[in-house]
C-alpha positions as CSV (number, residue, x, y, z in Angstrom):
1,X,0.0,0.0,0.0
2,X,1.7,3.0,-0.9
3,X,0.1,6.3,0.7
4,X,0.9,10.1,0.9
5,X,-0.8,13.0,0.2
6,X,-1.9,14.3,-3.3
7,X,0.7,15.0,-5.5
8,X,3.8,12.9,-3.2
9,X,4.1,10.5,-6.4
10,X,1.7,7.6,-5.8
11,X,0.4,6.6,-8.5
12,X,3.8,7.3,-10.7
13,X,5.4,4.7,-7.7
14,X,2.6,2.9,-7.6
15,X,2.3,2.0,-11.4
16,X,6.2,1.2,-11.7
17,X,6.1,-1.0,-8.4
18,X,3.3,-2.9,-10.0
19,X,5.6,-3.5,-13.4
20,X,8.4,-4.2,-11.7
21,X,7.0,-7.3,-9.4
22,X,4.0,-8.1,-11.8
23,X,1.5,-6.9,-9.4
24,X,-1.9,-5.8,-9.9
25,X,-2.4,-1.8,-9.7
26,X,-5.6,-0.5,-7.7
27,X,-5.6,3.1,-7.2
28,X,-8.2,4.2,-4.6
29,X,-9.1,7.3,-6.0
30,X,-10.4,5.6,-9.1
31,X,-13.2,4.2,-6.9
32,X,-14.3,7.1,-5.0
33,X,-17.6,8.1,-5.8
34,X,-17.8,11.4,-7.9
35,X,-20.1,13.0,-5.1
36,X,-17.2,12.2,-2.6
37,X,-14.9,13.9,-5.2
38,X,-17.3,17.0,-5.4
39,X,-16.7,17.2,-1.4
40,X,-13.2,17.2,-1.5
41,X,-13.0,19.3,-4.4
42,X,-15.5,21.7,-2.5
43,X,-12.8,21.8,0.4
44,X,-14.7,19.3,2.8
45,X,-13.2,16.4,4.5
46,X,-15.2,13.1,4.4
47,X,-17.2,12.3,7.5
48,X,-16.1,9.3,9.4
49,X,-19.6,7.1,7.8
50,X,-18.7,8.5,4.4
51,X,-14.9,7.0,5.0
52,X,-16.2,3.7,6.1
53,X,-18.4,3.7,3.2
54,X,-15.8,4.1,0.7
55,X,-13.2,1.9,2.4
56,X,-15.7,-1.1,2.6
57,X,-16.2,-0.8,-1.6
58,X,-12.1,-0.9,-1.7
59,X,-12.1,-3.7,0.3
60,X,-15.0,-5.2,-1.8
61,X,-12.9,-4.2,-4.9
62,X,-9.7,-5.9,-3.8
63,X,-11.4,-8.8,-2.6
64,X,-13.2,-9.4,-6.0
65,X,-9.9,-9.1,-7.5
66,X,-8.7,-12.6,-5.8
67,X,-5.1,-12.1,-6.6
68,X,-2.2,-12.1,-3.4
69,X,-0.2,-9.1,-5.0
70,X,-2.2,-5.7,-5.4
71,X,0.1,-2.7,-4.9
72,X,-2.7,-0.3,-3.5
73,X,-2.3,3.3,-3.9
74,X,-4.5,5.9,-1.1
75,X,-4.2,9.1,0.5
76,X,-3.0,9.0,3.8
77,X,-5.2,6.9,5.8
78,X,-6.7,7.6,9.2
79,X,-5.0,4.5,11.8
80,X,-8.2,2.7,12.2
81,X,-8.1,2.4,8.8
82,X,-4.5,1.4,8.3
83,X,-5.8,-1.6,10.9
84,X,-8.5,-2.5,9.2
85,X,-7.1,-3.4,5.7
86,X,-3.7,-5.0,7.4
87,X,-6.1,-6.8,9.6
88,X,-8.1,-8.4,6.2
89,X,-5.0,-8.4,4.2
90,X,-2.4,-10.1,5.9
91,X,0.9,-9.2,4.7
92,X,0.1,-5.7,3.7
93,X,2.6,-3.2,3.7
94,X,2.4,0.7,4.2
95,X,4.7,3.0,2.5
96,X,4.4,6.8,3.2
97,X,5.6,9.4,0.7
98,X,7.0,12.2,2.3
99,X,7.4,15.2,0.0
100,X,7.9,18.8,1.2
101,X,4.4,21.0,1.1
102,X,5.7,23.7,-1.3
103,X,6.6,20.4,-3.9
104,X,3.2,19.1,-3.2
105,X,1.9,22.6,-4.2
106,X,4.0,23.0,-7.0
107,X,3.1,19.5,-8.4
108,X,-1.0,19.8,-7.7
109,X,-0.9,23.4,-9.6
110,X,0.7,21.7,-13.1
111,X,-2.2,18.9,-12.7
112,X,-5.7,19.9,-14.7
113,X,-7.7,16.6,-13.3
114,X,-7.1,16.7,-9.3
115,X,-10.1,17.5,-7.6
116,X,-8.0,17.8,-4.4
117,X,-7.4,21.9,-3.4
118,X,-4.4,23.1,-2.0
119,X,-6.4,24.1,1.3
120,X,-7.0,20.2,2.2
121,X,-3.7,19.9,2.6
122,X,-3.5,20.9,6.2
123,X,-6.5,18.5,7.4
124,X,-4.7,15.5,5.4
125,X,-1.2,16.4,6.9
126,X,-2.6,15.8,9.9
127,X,-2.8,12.0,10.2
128,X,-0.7,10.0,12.1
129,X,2.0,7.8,10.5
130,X,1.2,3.7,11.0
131,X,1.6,2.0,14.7
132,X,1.4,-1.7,14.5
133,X,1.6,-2.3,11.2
134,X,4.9,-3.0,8.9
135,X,5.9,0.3,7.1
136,X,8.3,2.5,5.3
137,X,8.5,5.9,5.0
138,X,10.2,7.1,1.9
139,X,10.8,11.1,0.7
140,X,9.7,10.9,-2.7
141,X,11.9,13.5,-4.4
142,X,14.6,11.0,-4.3
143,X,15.6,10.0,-7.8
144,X,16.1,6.4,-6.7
145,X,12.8,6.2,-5.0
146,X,11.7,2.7,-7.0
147,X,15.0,0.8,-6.3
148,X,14.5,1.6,-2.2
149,X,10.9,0.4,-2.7
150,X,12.0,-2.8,-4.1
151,X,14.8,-3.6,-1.6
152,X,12.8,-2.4,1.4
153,X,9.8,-5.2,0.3
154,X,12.3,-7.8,-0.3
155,X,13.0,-7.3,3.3
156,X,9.8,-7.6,4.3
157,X,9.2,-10.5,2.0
158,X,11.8,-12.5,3.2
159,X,12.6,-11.4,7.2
């Protein structure tokens, strides 16, 4: 599961993790219903039904998908959250993207489809990096970004 907030490099990881082991690629944000979409856009974080909602169709998604290896890419995740998907998923783990605010800023403004503003930024920031679950945290304006990935869930794979 690679998380960070919009505009840390996700999907680009996300997409060249999935080639790289032959994994298939689920991006959560392709699921989210458009009226959730129309919220964010509006500024508006999802209430805590609205969340549970949305992550019970991801899990019906991945589920449905019947396959071991799904690298999953999300905005950051609330913990209770985190728990839930590790809990069901056995195995998973949770790479953050760390990228500095002005790059996120810089990267969201050249985008023409992101219905995420600038503002939600700050409530986003705000959650709380994993507890109790395997995870890495990487700072994704490092060239070499992919090749850590890879090494860091061989690690994983096979301590």
């Amino acid at each position: 599961m690679v998380a960070g907030l919009p505009g840390a490099g996700k999907s680009t990881l996300g997409r060249s993790l999935s080639g790289a082991l032959g994994w298939r690629f689920y991006d959560f944000d392709h699921s989210m219903p458009e009226d959730f979409k129309f919220k964010i856009q509006s500024g508006l974080v999802l209430s805590a039904e609205e969340r549970k909602t949305f992550l019970q169709q991801v899990i019906r998604d991945l589920m449905a998908m019947n396959e071991m290896n799904v690298v999953v890419v999300c905005v950051l995740l609330k913990d209770e959250d985190r728990m839930l998907i590790s809990n069901i998923f056995d195995g998973t783990v949770y790479v953050e993207l760390k990228c500095p605010l002005e790059e996120l800023r810089r990267r969201i403004a050249l985008r023409n489809n992101s219905f995420f503003r600038l503002e939600t930024f700050n409530a986003l920031n705000n959650l709380n990096t994993p507890v109790g679950i395997p995870h890495i945290e990487l700072d994704s304006t490092k060239l070499d970004l992919l090749d850590t990935l890879l090494k860091a869930e061989q690690h994983f794979l096979y301590s």
